[in-house]
N, C-alpha and C positions, 0 to 999 in steps of 0.2 A: 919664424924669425922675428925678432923684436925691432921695432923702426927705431933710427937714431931720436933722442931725444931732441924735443924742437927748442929748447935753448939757444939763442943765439950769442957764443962768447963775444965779449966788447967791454971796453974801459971807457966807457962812455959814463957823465954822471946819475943817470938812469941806471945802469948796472950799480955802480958804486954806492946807490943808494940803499939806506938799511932795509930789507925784504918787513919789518913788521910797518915802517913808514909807506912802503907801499899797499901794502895791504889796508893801512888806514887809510889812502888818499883814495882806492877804489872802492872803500865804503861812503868814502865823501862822495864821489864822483856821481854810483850809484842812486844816491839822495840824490845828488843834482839835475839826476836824469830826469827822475821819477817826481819830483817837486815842482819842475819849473812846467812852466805851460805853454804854450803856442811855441813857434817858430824861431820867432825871437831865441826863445832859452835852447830850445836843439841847436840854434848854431853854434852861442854859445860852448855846447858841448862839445861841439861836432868839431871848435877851434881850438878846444882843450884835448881832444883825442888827436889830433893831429901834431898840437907843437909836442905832445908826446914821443910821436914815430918821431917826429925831427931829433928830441934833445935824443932817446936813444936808438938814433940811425936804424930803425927797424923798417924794413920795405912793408908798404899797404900792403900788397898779396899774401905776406906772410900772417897781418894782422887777421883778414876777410878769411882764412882758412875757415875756420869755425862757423861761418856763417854759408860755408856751402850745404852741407845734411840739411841743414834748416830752411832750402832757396825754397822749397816747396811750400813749408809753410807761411813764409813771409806774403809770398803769391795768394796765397787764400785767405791769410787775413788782410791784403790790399781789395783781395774780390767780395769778401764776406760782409766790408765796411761799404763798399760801392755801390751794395744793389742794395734795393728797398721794396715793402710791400706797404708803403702807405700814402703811393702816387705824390711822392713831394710836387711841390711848385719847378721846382729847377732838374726835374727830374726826366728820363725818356725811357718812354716806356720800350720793352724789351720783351716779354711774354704775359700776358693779361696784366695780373697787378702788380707782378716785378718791375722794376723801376732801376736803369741808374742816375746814379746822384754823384755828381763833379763831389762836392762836399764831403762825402764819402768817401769818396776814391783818396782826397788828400788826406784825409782823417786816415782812412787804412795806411798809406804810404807814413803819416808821421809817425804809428806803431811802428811798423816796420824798420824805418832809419832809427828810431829809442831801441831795439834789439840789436841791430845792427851796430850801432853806438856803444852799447853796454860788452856785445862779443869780442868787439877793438878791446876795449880795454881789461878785460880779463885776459888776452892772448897777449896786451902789451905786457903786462905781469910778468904771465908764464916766459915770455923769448925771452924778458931781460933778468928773470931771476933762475938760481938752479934748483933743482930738487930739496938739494939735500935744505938750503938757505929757507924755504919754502916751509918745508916741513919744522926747522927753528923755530920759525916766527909764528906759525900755530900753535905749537907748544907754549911759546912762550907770552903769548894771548890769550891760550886755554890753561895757563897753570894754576890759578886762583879758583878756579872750578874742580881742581883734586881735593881740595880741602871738603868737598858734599862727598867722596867717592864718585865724581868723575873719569871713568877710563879718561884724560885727556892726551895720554899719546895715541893710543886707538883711532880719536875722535881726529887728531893731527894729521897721523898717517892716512886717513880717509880722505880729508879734507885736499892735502896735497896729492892724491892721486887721481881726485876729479877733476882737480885744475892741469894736470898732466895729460890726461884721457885726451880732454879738450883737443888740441892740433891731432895726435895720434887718430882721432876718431875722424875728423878733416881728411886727413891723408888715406886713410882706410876707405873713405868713401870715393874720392877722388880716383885710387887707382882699382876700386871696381866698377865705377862708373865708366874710366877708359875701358874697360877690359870687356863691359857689356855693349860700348860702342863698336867698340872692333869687332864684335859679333852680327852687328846691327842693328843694333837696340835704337829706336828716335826716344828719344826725351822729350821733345817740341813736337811733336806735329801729334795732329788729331785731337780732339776736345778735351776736356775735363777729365773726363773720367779715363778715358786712355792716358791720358799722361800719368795721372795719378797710377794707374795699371801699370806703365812701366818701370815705377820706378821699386816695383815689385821684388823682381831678381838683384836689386841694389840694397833693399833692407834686410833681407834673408842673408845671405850671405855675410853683411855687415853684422850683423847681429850672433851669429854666432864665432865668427872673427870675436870680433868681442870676448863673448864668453872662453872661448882658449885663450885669450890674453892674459882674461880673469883669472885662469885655470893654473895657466904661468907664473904669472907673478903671486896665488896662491903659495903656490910650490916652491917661487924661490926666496919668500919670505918664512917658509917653513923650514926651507933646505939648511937661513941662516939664523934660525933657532929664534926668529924675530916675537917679541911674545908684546910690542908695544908700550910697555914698559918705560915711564920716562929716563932719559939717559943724561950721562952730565959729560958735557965739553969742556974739553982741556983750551981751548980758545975761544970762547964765549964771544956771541957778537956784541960789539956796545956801542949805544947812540952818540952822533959824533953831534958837533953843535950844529953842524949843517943842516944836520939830519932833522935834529927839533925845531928848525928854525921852517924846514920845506913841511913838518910837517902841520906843524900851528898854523902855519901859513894855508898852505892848502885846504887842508878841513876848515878854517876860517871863512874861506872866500867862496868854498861850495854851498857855507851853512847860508850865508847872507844872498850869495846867486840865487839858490832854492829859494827864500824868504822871498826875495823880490822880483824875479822874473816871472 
């Protein structure tokens, strides 16, 4: 059975907002992640990802969804940046020339909250846009690339169903995570490598979950004769002045945040 879609309906002006405007403010964003340096520019981000959830009322728990499958890895590259083999000065040693290093450890952690930062705001996307609006505004992004022999509705339809997958794949993992709990599965306890052990029966199972979804929605894009095919709407979306105004705007202040943070 297929999960409800994690759209979250709202007339909030986050929803109301045209989906290709969005799409360009999360390639701003994106830049701005990846651009700015130190601490300084993460909050920065970190305060622009927020008054997001506010202007479109979307609960944190629903944002961090996408950021559970991934806890594991965020943990080892926090541990990978911490330890050292080159006896820093500020460093304590740990097994011969292993070393941790404070420096490191926050260096790992600022990686971590930059993923963590960057999954907010793809899942703010996905709650406050729908499918279908999603799939428009990649079309209508990739239509200048038909003109080489671009598939660009292929490319469209792709494109909106990895940003789709995104929460589905969250939730998927969440409720075989309870399910190996209740068996008695620990997650926490025992070293390294036992954690990593456990979370064995949690990507098998995820994974081919997965591929029936895959297999699914195969089948129900065959069933409805879908061949990707660019299509033409009878009610075309159109940018409203707001629209141009949030989006000049936005990619403006990301371009110059990166530039100087």
């Amino acid at each position: 059975m297929m999960p409800s879609v994690a759209y979250l309906p709202g007339e909030t002006p986050l929803h109301r907002l045209d989906a290709r405007v969005k799409l360009a403010l999360l390639a701003a964003y994106t830049f701005l992640l990846f651009t700015s340096d130190g601490w300084v520019g993460l909050a920065c981000c970190l305060s622009l990802a927020l008054f997001g959830l506010v202007v479109g009322k979307v609960p944190l728990g629903h944002a961090l969804r996408g950021a559970g499958p991934i806890a594991l890895l965020l943990a080892l590259t926090v541990i990978a940046n911490a330890l050292s083999l080159a006896h820093p000065a500020d460093g304590a040693a740990i097994v011969g020339s292993l070393s941790f290093t404070p420096a490191g450890m926050l260096h790992g952690m600022y990686l971590a909250v930059r993923i963590i930062l960057l999954i907010v705001a793809a899942a703010l996307l996905s709650l406050t846009t729908t499918p279908v609006a999603l799939m428009d505004a990649f079309t209508a992004l990739l239509r200048p690339l038909g003109r080489w022999n671009v598939p660009v509705g292929d490319v469209a339809m792709m494109c909106s169903i990895a940003l789709r997958f995104i929460p589905v794949i969250a939730d998927e993992a969440d409720r075989i995570v309870t399910a190996q709990r209740a068996r008695g599965a620990r997650f926490g306890e025992g070293g390294p490598v036992a954690r990593v052990r456990a979370w064995g029966p949690v990507l098998v199972p995820l994974l081919v979950s997965l591929f029936h979804r895959a297999d699914a929605l195969a089948d129900m894009l065959d069933g409805r004769c879908f061949t990707g095919a660019l299509r033409t709407r009878l009610d075309a979306p159109r940018m409203r002045h707001v629209d141009w105004a949030v989006l000049l705007g936005g990619c403006t202040a990301s371009v110059l945040l990166g530039i100087y943070l």
